[in-house]
Structures are given as C-alpha cells and as structure tokens.
MIKETOR-916175 format. One record per residue (C-alpha): residue number from 1; residue in three letters; x, y, z. Coordinates in Angstrom, 2 decimals, decimal comma, always signed. Example, Ala and Ser with C-alpha at 12.3 -4.5 7.8 and 13.67 -1.06 7.14 Angstrom:
residues 2
<tordren num="1" residu="ALA" u="+12,30" v="-4,50" w="+7,80"/>
<tordren num="2" residu="SER" u="+13,67" v="-1,06" w="+7,14"/>
END
This chain:
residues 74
<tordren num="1" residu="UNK" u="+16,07" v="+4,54" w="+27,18"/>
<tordren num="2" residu="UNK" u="+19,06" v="+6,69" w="+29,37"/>
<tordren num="3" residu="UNK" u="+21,24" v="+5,89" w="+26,15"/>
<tordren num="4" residu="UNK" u="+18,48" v="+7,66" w="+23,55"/>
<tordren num="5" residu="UNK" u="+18,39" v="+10,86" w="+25,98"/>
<tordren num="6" residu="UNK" u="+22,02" v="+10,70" w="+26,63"/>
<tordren num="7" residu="UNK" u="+22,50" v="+10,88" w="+22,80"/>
<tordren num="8" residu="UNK" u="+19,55" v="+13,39" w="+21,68"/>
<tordren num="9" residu="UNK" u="+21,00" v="+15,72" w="+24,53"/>
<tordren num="10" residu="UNK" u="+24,59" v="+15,34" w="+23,29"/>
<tordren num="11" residu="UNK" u="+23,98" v="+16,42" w="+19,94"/>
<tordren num="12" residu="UNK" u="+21,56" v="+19,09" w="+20,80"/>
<tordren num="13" residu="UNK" u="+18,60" v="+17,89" w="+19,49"/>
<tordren num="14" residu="UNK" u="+19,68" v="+18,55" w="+15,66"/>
<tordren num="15" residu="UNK" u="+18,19" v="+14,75" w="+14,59"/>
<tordren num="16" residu="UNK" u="+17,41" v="+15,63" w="+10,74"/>
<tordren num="17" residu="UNK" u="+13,38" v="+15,52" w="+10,37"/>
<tordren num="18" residu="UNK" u="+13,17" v="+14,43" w="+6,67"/>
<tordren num="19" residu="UNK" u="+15,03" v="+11,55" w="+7,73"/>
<tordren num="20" residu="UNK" u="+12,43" v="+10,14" w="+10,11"/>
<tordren num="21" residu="UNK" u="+9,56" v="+11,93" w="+7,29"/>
<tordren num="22" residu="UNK" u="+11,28" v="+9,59" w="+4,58"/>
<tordren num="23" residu="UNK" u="+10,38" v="+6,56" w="+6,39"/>
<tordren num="24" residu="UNK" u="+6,86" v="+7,64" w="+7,83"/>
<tordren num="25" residu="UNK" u="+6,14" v="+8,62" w="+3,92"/>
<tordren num="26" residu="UNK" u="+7,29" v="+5,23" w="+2,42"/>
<tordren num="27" residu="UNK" u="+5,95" v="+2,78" w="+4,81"/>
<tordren num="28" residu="UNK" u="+2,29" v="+4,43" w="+4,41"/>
<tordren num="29" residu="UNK" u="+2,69" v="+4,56" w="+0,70"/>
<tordren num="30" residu="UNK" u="+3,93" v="+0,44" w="+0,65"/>
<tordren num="31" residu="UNK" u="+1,07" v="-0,12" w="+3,06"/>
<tordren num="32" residu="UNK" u="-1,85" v="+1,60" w="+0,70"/>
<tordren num="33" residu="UNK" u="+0,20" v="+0,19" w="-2,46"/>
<tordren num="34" residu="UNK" u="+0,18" v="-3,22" w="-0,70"/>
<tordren num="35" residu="UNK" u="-3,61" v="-3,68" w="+0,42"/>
<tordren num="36" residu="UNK" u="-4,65" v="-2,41" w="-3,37"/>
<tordren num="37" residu="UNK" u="-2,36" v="-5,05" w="-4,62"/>
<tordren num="38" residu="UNK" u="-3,69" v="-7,53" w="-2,03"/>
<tordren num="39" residu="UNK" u="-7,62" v="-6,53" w="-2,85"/>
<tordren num="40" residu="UNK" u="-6,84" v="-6,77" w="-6,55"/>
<tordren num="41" residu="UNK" u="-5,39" v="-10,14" w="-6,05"/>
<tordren num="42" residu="UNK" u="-7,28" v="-13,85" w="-6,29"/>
<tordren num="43" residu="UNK" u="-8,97" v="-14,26" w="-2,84"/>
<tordren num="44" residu="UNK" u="-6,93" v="-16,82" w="-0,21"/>
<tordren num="45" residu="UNK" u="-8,98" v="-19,53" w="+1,00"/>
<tordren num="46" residu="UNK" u="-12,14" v="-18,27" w="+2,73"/>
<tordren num="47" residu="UNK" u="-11,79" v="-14,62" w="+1,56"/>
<tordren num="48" residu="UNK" u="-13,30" v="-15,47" w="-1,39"/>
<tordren num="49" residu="UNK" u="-16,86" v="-13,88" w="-0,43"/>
<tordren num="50" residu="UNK" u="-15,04" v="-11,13" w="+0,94"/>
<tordren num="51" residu="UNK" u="-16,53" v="-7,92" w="+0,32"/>
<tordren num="52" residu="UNK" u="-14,16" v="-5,25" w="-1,48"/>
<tordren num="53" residu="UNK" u="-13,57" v="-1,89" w="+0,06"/>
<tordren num="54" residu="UNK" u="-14,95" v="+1,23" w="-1,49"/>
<tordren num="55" residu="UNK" u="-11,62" v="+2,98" w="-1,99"/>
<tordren num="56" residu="UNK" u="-9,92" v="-0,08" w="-4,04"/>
<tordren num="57" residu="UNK" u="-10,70" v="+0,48" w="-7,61"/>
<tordren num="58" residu="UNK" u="-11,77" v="-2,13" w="-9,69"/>
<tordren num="59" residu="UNK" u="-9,11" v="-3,76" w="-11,98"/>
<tordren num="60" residu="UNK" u="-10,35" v="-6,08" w="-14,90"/>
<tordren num="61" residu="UNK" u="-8,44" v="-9,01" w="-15,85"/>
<tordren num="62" residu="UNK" u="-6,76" v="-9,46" w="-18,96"/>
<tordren num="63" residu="UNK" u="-9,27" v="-12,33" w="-20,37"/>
<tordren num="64" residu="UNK" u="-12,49" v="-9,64" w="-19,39"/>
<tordren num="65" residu="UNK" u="-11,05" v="-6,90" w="-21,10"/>
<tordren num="66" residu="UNK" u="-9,96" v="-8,80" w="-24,26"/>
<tordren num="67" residu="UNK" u="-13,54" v="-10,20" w="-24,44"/>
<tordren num="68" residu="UNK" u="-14,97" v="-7,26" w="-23,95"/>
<tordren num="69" residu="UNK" u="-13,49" v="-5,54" w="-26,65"/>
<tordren num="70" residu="UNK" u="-13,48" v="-8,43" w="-29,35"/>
<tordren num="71" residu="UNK" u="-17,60" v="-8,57" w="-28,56"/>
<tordren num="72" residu="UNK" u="-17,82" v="-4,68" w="-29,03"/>
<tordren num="73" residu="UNK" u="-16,40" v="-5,24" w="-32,43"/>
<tordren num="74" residu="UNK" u="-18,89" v="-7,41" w="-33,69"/>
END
C-alpha cells in the first residue's frame, strides 16, 4: 500500500481519469451484455423454471419466428 502512495505522490497525482473510466465503462457494459446473453440462453440444469427479469427483452428463436410467419401467410 506505501508503494501506491509513494508512486501517486511522486508523480503528482496526474493518473489519467479516462484510463480508469475506460475500464469502469467496459466491464459494466460486458456485464449487462453478458446476463442478456445468459437470460436469452437455454436454461442450465435447474434454472429451467427460472423466472426472467423484466429488463431482458424477449428474443424469439429462429424455428418460432419462421413458423410464425409461414402461418401468417396462409
């Protein structure tokens, strides 16, 4: 911990922000990107009755959306 203040002290405190703003920024985005992804995946065993949070959106699979659409044409 000595070595951290030694260091901030000798370079006078000038750490670059957007640096440490970068990385605060990116790992919340790859966290919310991540749980979506997770949500919108198949269930792992007994999460399969899981409920599904209210900010995921709902993504159809391909076989409900072609279905879908080939029984609106009819």
């Amino acid at each position: 911990m000595s070595l951290l203040v030694d260091f901030l002290a000798t370079t006078g405190g000038e750490f670059p922000i957007y640096f440490v703003a970068v990385y605060v920024v990116g790992f919340i985005a790859a966290v919310s990107i991540g749980s979506i992804a997770w949500y919108n995946s198949k269930r792992p065993a007994g999460w399969e009755n899981a409920q599904r949070p209210d900010f995921v959106p709902d993504m159809e699979d391909e076989k409900e959306s072609s279905e879908s659409q080939s029984s609106g044409k009819s």
